[in-house]
C-alpha positions in Angstrom: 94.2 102.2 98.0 93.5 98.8 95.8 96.1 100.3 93.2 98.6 100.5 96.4 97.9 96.9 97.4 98.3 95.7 94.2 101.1 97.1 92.4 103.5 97.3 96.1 103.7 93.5 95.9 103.8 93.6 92.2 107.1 96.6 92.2 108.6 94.9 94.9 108.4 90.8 94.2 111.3 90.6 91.6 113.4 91.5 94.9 111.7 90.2 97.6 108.8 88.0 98.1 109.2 88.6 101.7 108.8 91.8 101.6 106.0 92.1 98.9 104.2 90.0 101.4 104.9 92.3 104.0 104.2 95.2 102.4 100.5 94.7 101.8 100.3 93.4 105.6 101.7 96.9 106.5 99.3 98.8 103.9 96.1 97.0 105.0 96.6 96.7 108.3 97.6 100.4 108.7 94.0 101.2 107.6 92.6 98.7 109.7 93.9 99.3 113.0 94.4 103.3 112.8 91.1 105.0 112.5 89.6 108.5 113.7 87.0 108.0 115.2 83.5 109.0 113.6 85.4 108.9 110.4 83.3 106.8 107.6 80.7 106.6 110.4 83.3 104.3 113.1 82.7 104.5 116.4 85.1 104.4 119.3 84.1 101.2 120.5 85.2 99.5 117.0 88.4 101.2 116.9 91.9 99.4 117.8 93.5 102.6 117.7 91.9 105.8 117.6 94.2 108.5 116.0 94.2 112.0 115.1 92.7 112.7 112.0 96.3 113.6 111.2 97.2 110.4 111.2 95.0 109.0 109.2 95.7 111.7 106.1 99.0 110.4 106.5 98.3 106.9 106.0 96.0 107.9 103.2 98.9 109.9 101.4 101.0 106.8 102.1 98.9 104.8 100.2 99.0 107.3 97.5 102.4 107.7 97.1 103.1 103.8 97.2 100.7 103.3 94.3 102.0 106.2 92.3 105.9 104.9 92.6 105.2 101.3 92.5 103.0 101.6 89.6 105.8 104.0 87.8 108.4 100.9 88.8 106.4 97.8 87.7 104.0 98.5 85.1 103.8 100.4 81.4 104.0 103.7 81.5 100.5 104.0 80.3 99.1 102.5 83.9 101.5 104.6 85.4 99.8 107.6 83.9 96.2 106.0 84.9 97.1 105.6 88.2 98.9 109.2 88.7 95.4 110.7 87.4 94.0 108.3 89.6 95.3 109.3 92.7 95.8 113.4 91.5 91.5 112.9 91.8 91.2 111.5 94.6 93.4 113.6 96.5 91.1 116.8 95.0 87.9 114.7 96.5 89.5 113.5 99.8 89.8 117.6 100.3 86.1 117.9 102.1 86.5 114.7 104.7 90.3 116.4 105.6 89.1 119.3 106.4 86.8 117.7 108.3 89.1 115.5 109.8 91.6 118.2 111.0 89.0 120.2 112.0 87.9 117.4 114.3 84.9 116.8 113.6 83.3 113.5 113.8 81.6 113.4 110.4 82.0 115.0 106.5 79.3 115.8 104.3 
């Protein structure tokens, strides 16, 4: 997700600055305000918007894919690569919590 937050901006500043800016408010506040809850141990009370955990693969997948294609667009091709392996790993490890998460349960081992 730090890949994401970084290299969005970075892809996207030669165009815009406006939305560079805006595209890390929309990537960090995404993760912020739509949680599952019991997810990472958050309960309901903390939560601006509880959410499926549907939803929050999706925003984690979202976060994937805008680090994979802003990294291809902005940096060497060697980064690009780090940060494809990158997220290819984590999506293998994020496996166990989104099972859990669609299987609504309120914690992952």
């Amino acid at each position: 997700m730090l890949v994401a937050w970084v290299a969005t901006p970075w892809a996207l500043a030669p165009h815009s600055l406006l939305l560079a800016v805006g595209s890390v408010i929309v990537l960090v506040t995404a993760l912020a305000v739509f949680v599952t809850p019991g997810d990472n141990g958050m309960e309901r009370e903390r939560i601006l918007v509880p959410v499926p955990g549907a939803v929050t693969i999706c925003v984690v997948l979202i976060h994937f894919v805008a680090a994979i294609v802003s990294s291809w667009a902005a940096w060497p091709t060697w980064a690009a690569v780090v940060v494809t392996a990158l997220a290819a790993t984590s999506l293998v490890a994020e496996q166990p919590r989104w099972r859990s998460l669609l299987a609504g349960q309120s914690s992952y081992d």
